[in-house]
HTML snippet that shows the backbone in 3Dmol.js (N, CA, C, O; Angstrom):
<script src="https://3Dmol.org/build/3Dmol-min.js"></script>
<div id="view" style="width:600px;height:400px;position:relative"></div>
<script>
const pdb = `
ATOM      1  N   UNK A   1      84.267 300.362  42.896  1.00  0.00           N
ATOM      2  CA  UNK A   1      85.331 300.898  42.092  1.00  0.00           C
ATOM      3  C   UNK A   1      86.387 299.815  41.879  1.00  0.00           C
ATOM      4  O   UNK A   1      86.747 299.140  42.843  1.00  0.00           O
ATOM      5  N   UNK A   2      86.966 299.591  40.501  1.00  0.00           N
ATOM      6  CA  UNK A   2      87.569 298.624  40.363  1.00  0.00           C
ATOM      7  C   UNK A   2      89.009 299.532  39.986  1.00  0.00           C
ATOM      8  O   UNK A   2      89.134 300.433  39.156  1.00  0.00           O
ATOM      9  N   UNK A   3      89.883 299.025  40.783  1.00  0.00           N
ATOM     10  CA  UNK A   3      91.246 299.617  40.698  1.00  0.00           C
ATOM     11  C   UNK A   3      92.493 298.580  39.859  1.00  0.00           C
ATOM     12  O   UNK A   3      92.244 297.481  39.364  1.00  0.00           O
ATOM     13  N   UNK A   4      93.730 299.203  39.866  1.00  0.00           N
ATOM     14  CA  UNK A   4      94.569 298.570  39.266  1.00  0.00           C
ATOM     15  C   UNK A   4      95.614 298.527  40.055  1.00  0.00           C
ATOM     16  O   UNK A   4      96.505 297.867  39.520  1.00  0.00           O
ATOM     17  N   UNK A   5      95.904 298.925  41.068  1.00  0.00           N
ATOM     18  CA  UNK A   5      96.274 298.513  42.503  1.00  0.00           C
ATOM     19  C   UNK A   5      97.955 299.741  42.116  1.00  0.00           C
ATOM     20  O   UNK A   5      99.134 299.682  42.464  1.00  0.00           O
ATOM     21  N   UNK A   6      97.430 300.363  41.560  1.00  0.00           N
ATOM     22  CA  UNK A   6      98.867 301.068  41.112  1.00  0.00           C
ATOM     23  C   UNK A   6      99.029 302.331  41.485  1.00  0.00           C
ATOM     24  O   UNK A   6      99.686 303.156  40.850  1.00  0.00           O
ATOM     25  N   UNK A   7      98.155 302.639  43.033  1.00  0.00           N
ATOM     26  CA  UNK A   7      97.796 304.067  43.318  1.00  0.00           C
ATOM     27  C   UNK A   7      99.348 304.445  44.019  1.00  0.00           C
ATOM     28  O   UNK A   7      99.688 305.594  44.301  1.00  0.00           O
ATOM     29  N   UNK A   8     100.112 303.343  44.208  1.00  0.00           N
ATOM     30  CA  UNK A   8     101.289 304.405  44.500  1.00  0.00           C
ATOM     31  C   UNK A   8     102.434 303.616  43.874  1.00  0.00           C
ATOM     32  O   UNK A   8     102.936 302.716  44.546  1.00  0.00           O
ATOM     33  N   UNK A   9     102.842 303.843  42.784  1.00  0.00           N
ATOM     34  CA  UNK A   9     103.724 303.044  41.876  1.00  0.00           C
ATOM     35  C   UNK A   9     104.423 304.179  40.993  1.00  0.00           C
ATOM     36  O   UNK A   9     103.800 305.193  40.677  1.00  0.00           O
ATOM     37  N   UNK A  10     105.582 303.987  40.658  1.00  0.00           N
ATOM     38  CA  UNK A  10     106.198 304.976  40.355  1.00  0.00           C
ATOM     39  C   UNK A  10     105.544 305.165  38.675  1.00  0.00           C
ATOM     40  O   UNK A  10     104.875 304.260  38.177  1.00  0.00           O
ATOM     41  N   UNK A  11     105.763 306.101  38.131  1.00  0.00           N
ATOM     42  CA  UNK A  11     105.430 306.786  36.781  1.00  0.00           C
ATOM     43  C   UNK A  11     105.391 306.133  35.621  1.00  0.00           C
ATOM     44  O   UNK A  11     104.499 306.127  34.774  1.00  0.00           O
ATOM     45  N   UNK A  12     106.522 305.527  35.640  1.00  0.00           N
ATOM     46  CA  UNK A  12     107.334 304.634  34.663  1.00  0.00           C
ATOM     47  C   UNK A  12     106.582 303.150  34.767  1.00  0.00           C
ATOM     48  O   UNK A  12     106.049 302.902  33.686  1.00  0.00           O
ATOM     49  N   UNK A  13     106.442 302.410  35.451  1.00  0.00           N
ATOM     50  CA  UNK A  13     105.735 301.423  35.754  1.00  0.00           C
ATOM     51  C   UNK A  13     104.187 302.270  35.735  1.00  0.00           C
ATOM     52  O   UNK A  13     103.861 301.210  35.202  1.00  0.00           O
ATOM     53  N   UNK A  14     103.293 302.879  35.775  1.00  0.00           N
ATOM     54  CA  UNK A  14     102.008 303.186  35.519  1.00  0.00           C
ATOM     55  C   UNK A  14     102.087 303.350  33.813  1.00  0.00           C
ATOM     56  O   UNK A  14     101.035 302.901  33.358  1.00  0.00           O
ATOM     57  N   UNK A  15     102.694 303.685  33.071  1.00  0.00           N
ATOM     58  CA  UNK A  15     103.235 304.413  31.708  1.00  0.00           C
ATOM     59  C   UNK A  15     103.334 302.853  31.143  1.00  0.00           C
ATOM     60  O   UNK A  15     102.770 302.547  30.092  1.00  0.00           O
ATOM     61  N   UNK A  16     104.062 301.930  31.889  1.00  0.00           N
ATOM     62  CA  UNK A  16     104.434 300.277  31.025  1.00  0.00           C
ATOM     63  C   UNK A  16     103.257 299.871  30.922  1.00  0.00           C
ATOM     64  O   UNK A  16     102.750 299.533  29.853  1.00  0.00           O
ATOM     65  N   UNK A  17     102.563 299.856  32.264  1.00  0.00           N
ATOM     66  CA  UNK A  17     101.124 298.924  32.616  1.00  0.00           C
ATOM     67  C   UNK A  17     100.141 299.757  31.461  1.00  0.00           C
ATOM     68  O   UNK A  17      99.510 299.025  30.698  1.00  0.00           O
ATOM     69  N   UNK A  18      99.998 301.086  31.312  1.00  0.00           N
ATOM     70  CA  UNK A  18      98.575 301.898  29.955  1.00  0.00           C
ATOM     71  C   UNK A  18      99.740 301.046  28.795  1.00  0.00           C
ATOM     72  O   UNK A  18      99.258 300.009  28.339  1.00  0.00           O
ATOM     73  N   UNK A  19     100.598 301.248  28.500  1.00  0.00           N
ATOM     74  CA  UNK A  19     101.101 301.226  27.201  1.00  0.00           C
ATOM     75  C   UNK A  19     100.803 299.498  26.682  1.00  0.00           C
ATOM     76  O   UNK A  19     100.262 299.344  25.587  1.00  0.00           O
ATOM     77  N   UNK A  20     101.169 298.291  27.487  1.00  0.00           N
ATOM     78  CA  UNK A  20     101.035 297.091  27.569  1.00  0.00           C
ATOM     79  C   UNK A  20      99.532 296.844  27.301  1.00  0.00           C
ATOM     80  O   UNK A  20      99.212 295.782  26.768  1.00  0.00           O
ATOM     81  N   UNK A  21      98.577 297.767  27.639  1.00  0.00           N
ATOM     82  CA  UNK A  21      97.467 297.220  27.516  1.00  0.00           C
ATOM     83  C   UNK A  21      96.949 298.510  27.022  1.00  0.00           C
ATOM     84  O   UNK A  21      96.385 298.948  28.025  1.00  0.00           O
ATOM     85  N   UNK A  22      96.808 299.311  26.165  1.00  0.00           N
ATOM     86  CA  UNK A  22      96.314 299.628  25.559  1.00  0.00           C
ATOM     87  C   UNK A  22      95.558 300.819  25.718  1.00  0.00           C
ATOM     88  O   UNK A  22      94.708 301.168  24.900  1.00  0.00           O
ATOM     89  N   UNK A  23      95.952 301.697  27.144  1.00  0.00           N
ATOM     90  CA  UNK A  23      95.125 302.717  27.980  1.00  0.00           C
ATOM     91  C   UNK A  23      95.825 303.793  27.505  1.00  0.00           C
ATOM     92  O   UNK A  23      96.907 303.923  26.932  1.00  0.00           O
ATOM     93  N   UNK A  24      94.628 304.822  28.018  1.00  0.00           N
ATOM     94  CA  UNK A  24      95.263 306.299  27.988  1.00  0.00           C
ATOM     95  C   UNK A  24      95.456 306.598  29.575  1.00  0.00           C
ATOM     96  O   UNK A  24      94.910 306.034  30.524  1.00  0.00           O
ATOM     97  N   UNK A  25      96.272 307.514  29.572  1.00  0.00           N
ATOM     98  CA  UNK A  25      96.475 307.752  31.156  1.00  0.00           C
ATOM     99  C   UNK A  25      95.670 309.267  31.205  1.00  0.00           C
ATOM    100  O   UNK A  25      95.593 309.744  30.073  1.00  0.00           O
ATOM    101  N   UNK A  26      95.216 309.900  31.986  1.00  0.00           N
ATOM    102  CA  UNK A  26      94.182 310.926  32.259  1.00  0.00           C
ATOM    103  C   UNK A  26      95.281 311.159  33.904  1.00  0.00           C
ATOM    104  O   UNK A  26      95.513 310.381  34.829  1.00  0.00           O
ATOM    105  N   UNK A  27      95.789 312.803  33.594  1.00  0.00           N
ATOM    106  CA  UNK A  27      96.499 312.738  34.634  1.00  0.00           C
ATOM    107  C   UNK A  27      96.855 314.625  34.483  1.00  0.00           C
ATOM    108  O   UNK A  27      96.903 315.164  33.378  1.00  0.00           O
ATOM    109  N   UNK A  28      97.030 315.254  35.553  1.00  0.00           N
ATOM    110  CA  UNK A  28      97.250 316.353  36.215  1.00  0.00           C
ATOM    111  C   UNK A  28      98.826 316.582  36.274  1.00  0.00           C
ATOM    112  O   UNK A  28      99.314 317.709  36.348  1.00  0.00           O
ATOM    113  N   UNK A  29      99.721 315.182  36.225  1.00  0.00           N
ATOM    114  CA  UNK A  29     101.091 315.245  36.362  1.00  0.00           C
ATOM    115  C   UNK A  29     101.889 315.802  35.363  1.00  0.00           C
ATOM    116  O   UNK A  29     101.782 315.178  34.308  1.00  0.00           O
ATOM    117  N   UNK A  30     102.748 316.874  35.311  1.00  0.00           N
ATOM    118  CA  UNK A  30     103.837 317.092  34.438  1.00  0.00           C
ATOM    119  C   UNK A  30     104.379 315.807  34.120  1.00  0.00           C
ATOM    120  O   UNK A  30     104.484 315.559  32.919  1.00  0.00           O
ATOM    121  N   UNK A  31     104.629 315.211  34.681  1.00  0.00           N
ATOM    122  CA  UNK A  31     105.330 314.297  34.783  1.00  0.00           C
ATOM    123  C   UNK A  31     105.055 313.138  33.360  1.00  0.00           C
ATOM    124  O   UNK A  31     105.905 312.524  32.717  1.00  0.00           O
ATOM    125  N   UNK A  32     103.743 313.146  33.223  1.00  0.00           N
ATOM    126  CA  UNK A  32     103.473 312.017  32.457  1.00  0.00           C
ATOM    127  C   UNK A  32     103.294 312.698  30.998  1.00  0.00           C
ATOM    128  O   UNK A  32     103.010 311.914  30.092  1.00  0.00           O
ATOM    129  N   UNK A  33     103.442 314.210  30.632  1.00  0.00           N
ATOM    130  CA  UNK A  33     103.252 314.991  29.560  1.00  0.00           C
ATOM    131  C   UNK A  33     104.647 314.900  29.225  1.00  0.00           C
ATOM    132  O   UNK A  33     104.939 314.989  28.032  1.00  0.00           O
ATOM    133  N   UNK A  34     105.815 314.692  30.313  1.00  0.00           N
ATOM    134  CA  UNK A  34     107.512 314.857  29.882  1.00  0.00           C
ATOM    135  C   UNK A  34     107.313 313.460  28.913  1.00  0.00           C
ATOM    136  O   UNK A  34     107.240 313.409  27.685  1.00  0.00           O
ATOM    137  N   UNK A  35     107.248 312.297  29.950  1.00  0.00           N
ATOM    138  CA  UNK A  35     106.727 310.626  29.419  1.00  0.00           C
ATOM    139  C   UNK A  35     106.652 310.993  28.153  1.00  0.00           C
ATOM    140  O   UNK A  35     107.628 311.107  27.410  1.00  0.00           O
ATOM    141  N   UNK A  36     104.966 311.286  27.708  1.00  0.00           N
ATOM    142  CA  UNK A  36     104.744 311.521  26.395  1.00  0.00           C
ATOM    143  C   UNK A  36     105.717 312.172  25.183  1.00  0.00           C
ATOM    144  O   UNK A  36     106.099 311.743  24.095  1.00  0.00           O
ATOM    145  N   UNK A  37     105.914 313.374  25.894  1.00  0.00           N
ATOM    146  CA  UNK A  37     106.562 313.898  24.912  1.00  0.00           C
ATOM    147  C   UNK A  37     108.250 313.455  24.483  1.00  0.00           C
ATOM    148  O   UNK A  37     108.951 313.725  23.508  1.00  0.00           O
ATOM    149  N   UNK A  38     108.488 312.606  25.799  1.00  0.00           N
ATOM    150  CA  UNK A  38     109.968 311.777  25.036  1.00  0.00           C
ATOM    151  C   UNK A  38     109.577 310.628  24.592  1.00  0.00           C
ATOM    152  O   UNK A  38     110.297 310.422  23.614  1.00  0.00           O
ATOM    153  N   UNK A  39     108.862 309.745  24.721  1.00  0.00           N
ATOM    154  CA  UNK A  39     108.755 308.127  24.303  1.00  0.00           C
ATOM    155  C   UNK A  39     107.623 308.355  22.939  1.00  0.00           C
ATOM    156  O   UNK A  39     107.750 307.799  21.849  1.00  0.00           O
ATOM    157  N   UNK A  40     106.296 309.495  23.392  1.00  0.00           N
ATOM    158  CA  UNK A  40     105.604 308.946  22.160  1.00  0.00           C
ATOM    159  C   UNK A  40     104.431 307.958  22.431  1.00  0.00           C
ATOM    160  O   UNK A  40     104.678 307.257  23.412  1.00  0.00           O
ATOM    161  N   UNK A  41     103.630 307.783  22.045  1.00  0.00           N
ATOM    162  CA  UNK A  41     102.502 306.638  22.191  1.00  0.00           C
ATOM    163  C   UNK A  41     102.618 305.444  21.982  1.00  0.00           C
ATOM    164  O   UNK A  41     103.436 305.322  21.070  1.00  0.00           O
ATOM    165  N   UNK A  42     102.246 304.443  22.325  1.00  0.00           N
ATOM    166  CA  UNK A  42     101.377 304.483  23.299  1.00  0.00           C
ATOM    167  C   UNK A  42     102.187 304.682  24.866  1.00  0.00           C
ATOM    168  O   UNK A  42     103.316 304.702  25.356  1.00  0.00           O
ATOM    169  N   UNK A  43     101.231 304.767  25.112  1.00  0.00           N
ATOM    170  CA  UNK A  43     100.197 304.814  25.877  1.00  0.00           C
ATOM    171  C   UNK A  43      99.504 306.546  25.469  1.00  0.00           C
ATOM    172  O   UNK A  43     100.181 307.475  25.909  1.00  0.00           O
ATOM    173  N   UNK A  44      98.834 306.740  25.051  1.00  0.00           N
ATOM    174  CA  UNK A  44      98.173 308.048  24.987  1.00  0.00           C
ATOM    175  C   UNK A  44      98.224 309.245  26.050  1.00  0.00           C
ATOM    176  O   UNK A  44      98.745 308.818  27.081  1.00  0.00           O
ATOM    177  N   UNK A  45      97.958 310.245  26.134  1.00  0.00           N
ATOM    178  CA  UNK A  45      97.884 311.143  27.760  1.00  0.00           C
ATOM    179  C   UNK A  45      97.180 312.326  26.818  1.00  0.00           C
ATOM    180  O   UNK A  45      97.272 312.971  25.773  1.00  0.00           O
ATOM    181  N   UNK A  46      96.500 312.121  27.880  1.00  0.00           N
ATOM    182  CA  UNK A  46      95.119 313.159  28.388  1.00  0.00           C
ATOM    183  C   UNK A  46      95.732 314.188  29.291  1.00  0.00           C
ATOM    184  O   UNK A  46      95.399 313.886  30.437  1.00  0.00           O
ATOM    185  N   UNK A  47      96.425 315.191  29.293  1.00  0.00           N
ATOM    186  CA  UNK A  47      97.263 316.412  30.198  1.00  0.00           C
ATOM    187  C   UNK A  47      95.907 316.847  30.731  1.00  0.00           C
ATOM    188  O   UNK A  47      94.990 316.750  29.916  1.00  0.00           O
ATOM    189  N   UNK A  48      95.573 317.348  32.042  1.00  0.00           N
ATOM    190  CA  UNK A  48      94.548 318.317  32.555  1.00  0.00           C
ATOM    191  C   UNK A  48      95.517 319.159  33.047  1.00  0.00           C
ATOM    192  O   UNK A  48      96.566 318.865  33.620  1.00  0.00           O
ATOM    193  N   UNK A  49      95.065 320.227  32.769  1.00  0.00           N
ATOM    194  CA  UNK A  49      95.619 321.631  33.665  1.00  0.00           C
ATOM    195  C   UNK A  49      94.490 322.240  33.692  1.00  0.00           C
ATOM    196  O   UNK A  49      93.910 322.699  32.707  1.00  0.00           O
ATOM    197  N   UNK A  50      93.877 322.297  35.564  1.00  0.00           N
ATOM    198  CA  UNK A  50      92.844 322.432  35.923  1.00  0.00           C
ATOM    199  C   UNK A  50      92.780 323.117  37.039  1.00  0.00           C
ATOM    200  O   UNK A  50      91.815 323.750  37.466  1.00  0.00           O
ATOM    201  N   UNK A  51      94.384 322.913  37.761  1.00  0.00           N
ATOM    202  CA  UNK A  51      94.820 323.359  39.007  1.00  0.00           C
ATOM    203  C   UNK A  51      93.913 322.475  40.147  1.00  0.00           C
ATOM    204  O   UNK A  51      93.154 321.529  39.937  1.00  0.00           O
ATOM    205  N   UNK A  52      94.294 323.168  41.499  1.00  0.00           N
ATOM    206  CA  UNK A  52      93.882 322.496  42.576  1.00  0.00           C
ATOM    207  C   UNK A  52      91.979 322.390  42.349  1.00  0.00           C
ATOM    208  O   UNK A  52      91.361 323.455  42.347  1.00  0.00           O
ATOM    209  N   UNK A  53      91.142 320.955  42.158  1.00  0.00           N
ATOM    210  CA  UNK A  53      89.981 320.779  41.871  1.00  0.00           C
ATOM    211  C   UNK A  53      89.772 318.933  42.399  1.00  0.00           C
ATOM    212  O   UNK A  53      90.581 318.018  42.557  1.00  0.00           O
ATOM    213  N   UNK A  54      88.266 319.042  42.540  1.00  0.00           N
ATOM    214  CA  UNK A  54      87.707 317.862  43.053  1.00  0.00           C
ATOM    215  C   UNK A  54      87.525 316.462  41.940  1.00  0.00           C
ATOM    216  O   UNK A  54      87.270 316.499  40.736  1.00  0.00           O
ATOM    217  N   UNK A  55      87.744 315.324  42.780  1.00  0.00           N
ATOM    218  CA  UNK A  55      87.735 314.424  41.727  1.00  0.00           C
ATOM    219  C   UNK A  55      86.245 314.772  40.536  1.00  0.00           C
ATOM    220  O   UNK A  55      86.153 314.671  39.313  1.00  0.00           O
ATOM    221  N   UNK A  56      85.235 315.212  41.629  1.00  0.00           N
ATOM    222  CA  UNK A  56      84.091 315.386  40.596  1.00  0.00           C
ATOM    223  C   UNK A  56      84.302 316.471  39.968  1.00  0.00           C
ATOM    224  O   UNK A  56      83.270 316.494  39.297  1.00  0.00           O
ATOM    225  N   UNK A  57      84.825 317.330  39.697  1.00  0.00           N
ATOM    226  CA  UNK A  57      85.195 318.509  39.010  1.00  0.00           C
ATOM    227  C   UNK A  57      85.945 318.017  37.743  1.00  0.00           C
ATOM    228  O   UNK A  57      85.840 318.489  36.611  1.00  0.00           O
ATOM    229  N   UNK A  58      86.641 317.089  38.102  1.00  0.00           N
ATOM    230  CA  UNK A  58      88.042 316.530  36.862  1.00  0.00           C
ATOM    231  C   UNK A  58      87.090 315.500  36.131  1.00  0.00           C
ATOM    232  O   UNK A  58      87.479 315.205  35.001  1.00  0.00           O
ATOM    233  N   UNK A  59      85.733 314.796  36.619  1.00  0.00           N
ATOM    234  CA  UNK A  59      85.056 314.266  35.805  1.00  0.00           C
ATOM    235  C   UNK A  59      83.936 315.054  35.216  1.00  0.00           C
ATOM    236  O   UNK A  59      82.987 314.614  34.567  1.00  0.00           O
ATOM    237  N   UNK A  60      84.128 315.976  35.462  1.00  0.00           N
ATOM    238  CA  UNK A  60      82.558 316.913  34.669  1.00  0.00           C
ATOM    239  C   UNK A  60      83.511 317.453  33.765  1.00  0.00           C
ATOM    240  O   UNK A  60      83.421 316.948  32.646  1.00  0.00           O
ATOM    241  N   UNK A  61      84.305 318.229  33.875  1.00  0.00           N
ATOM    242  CA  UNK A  61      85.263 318.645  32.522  1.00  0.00           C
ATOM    243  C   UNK A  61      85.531 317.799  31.876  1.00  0.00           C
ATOM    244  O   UNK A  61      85.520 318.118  30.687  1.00  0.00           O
ATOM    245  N   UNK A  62      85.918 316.292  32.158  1.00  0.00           N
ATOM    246  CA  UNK A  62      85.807 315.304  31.001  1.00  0.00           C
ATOM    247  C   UNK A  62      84.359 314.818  30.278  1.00  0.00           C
ATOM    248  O   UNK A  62      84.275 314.591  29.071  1.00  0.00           O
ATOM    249  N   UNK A  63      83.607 314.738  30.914  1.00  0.00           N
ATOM    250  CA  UNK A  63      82.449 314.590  29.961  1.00  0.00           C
ATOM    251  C   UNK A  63      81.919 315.668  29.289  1.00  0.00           C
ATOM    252  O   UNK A  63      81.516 315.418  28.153  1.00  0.00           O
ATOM    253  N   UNK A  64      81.763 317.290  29.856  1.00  0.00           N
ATOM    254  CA  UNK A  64      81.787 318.337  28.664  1.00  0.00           C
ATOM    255  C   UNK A  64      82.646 318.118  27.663  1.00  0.00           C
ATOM    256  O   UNK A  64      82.255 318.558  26.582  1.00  0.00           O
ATOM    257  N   UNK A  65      84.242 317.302  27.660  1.00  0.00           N
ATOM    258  CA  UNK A  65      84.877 317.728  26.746  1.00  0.00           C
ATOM    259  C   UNK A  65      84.547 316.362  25.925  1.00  0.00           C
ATOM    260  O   UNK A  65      84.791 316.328  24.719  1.00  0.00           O
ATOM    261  N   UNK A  66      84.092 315.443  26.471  1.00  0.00           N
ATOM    262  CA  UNK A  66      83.995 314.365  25.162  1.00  0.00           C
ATOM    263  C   UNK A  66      84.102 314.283  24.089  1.00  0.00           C
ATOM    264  O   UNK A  66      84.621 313.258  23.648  1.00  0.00           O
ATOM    265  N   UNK A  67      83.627 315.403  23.110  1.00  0.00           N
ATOM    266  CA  UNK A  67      83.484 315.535  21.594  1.00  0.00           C
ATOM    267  C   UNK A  67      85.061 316.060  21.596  1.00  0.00           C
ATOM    268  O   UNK A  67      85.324 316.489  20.473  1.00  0.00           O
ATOM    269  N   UNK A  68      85.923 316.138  22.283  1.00  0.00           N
ATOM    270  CA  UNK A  68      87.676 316.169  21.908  1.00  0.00           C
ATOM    271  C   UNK A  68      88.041 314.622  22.681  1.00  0.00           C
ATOM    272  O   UNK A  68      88.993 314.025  22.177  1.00  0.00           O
ATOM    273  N   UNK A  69      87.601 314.194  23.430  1.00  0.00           N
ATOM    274  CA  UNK A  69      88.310 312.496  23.890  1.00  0.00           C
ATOM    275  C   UNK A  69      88.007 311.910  22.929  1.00  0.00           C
ATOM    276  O   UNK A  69      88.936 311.311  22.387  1.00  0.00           O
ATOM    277  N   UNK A  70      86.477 311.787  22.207  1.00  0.00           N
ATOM    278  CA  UNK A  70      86.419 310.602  21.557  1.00  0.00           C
ATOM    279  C   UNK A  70      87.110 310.504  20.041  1.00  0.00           C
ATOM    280  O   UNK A  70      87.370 309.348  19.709  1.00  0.00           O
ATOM    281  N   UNK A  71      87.427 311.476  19.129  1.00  0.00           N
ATOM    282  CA  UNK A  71      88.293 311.226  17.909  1.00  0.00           C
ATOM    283  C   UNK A  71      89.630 311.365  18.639  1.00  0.00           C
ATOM    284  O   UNK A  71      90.413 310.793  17.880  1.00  0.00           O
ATOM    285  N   UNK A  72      90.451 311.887  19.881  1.00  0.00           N
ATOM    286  CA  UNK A  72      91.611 311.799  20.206  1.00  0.00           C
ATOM    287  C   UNK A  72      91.627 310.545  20.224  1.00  0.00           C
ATOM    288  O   UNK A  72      92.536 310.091  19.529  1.00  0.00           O
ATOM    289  N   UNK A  73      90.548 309.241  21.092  1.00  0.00           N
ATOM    290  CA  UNK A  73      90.788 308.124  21.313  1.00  0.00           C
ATOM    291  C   UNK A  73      91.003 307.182  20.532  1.00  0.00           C
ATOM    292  O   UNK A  73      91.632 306.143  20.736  1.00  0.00           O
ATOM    293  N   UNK A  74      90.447 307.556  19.565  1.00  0.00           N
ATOM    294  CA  UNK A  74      89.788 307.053  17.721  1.00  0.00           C
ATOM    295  C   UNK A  74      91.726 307.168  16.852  1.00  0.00           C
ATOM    296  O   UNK A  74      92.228 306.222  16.246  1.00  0.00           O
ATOM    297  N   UNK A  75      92.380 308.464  17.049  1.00  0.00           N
ATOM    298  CA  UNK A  75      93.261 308.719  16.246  1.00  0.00           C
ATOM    299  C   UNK A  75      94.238 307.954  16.474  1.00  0.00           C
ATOM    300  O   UNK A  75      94.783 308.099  17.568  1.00  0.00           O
ATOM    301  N   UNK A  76      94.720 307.015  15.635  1.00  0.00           N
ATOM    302  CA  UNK A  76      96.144 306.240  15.813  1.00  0.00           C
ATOM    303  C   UNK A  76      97.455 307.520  16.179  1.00  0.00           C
ATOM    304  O   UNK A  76      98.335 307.485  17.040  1.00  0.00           O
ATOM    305  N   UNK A  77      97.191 308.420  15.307  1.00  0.00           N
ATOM    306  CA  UNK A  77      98.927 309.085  15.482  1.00  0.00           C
ATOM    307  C   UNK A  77      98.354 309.860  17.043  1.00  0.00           C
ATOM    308  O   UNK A  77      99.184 309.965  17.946  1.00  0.00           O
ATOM    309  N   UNK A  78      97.536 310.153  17.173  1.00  0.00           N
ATOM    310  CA  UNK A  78      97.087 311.845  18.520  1.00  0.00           C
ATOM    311  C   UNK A  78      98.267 310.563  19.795  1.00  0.00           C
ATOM    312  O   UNK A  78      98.325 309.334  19.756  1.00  0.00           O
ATOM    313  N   UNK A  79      98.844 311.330  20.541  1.00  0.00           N
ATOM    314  CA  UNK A  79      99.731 310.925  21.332  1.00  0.00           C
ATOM    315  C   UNK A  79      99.370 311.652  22.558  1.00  0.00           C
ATOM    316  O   UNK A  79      99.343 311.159  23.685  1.00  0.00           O
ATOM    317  N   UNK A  80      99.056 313.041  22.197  1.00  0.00           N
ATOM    318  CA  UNK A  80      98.760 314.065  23.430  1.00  0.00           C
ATOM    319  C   UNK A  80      97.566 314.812  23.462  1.00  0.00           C
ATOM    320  O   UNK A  80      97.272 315.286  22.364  1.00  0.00           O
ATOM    321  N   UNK A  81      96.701 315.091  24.485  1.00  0.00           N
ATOM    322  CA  UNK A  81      95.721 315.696  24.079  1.00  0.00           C
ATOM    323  C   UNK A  81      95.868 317.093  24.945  1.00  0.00           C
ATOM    324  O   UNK A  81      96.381 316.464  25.870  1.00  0.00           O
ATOM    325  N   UNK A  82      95.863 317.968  25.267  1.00  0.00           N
ATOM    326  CA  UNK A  82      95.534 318.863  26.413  1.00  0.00           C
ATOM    327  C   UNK A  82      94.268 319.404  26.942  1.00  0.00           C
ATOM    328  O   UNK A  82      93.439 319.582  26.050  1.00  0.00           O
ATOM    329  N   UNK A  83      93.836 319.748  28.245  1.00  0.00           N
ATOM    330  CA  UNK A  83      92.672 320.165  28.174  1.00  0.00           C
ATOM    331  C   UNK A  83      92.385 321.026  29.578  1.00  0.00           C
ATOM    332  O   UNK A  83      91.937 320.453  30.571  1.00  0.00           O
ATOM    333  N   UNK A  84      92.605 322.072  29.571  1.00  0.00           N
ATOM    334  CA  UNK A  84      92.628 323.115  30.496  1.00  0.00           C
ATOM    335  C   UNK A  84      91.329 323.653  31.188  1.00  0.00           C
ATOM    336  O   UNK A  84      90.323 323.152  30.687  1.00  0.00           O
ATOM    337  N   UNK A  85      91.006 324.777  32.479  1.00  0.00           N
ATOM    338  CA  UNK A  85      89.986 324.856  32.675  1.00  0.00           C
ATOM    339  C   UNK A  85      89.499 326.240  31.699  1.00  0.00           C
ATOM    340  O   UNK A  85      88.351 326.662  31.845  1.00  0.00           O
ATOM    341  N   UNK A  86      90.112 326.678  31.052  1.00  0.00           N
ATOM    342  CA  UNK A  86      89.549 327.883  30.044  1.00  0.00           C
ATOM    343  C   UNK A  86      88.863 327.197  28.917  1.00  0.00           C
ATOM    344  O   UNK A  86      88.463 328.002  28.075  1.00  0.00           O
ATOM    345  N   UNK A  87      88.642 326.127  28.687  1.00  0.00           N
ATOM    346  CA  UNK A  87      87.739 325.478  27.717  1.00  0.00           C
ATOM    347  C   UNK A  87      87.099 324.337  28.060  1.00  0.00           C
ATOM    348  O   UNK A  87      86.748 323.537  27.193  1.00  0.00           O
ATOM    349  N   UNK A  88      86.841 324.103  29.564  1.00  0.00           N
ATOM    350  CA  UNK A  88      85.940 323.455  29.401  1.00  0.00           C
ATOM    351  C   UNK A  88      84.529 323.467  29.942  1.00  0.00           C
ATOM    352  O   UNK A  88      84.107 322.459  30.508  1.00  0.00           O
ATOM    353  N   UNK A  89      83.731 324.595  29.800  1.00  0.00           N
ATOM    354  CA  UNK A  89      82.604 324.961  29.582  1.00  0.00           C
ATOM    355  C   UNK A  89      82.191 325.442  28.899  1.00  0.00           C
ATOM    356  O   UNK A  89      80.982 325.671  28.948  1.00  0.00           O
TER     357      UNK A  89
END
`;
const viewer = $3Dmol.createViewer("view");
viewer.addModel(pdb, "pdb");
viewer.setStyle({}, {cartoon: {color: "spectrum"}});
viewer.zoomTo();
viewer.render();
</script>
């Protein structure tokens, strides 16, 4: 597993580091949906509201939902995506 050494770095600095380079952030945090919704893209965000679930759980709902990541990823303006556990099976 190749990391970015930013597993405990505050919000704001994780938000500079996706936006600087070009990432979406994939994240469970309110926190990074407030981000979005005051600054705007980039950096993109992927919201899960999934509640308490396993890392492999948060990656099987992302690959069912693929056919919504990949034109979100594709869209210059999409800034926010949401993706809850009532749709993703």
């Amino acid at each position: 597993m190749v990391t970015s050494g930013l597993e405990s770095t505050d919000d704001r600095e994780v938000w500079a580091y996706a936006a600087e380079r070009g990432l979406t952030i994939v994240s469970k945090d309110w926190d990074f949906l407030q981000l979005g919704t005051l600054r705007g893209a980039p950096p993109k965000v992927v919201w899960l509201r999934l509640g308490n679930c396993t890392v492999n759980e948060i990656a099987e709902v992302l690959r069912k939902r693929h056919l919504d990541l990949l034109p979100f990823a594709e869209d210059p303006t999409a800034a926010l995506l949401l993706i809850d556990g009532k749709h993703s099976g």
